[in-house]
C-alpha positions as CSV (number, residue, x, y, z in Angstrom):
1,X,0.0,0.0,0.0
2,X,1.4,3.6,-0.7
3,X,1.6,5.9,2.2
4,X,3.4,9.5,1.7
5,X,6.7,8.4,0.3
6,X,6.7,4.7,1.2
7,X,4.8,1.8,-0.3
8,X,5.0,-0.8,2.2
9,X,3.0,-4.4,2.7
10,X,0.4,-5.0,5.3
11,X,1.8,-6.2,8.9
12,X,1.1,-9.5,8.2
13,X,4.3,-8.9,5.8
14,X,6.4,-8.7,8.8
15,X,4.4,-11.5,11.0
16,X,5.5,-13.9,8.4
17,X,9.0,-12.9,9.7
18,X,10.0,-11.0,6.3
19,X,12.6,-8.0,5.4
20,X,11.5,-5.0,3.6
21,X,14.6,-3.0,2.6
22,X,13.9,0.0,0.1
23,X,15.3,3.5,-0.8
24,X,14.4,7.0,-2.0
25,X,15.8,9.3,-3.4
26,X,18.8,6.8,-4.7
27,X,20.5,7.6,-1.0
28,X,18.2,7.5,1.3
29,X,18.2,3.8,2.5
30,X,15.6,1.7,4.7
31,X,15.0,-1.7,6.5
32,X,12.1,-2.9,8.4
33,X,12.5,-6.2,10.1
34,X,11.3,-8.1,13.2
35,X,13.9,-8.6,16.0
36,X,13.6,-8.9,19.7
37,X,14.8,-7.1,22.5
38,X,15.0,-8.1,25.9
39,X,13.1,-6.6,28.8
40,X,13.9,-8.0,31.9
41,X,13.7,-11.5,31.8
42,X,12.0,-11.6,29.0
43,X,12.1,-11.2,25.1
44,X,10.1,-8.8,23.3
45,X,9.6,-8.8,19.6
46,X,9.5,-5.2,17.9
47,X,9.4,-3.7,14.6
48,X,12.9,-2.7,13.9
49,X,14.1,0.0,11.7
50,X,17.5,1.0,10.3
51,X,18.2,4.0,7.7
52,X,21.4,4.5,6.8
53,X,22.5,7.4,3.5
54,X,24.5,6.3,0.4
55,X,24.8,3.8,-2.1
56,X,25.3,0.6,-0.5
57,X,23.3,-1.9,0.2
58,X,22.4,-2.8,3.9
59,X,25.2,-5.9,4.4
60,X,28.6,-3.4,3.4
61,X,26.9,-0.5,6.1
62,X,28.3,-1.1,9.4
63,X,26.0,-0.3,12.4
64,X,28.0,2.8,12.9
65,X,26.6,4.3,9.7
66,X,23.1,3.5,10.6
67,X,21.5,7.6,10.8
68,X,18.6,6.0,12.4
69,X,18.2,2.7,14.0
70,X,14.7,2.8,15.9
71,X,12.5,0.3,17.4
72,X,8.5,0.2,17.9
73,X,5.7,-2.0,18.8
74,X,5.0,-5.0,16.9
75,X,1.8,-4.1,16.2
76,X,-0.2,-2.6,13.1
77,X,0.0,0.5,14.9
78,X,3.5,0.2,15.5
79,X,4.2,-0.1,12.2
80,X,1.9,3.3,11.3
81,X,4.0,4.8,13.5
82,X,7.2,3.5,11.8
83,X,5.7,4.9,8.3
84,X,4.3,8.0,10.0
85,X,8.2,8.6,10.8
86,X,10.0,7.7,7.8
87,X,7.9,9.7,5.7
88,X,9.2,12.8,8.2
89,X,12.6,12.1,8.0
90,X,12.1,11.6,3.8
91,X,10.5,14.9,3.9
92,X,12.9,16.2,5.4
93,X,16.0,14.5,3.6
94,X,14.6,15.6,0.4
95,X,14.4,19.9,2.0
96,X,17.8,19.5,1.9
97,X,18.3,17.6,-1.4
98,X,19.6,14.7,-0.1
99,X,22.4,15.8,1.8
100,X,23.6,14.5,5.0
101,X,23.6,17.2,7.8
């Protein structure tokens, strides 16, 4: 489905345990994953979300490089809140022409 800037799958995408990794803008790179993070004692899954800026692909970008690396509820609301975000930072990223401030 298309939403601002991003045309993602439904949640049940990422229930399925699938990777979405796009870009815009040919620099402005994206991956949307499930992971787990422990609180407490226990594990939590989330909706994870890494953006990093240039022209390679997600395995040669070291976590260092990562300009955001978020997490949020794993949860069809969680992920509208995901999109809700990267369509902010896209907006802004494309202000500024694609340049990294």
């Amino acid at each position: 489905m298309l939403h601002g800037y991003l045309d993602l799958p439904t949640f049940t995408f990422w229930k399925e345990k699938n990777i979405w990794t796009g870009s815009m803008f040919r620099t402005f790179n994206y991956r949307i994953f499930k992971d787990t993070v422990k609180k407490g004692e226990e594990e939590e899954n989330v909706l994870r979300t890494v953006v990093w800026y240039g022209m390679d692909c997600f395995d040669l970008v070291s976590p260092e490089d990562y300009v955001i690396d978020m997490n949020e509820e794993f949860s069809p609301e969680g992920l509208e809140r995901t999109i809700a975000f990267l369509n902010e930072r896209l907006a802004e990223y494309k202000s500024i022409g694609g340049v990294r401030q």
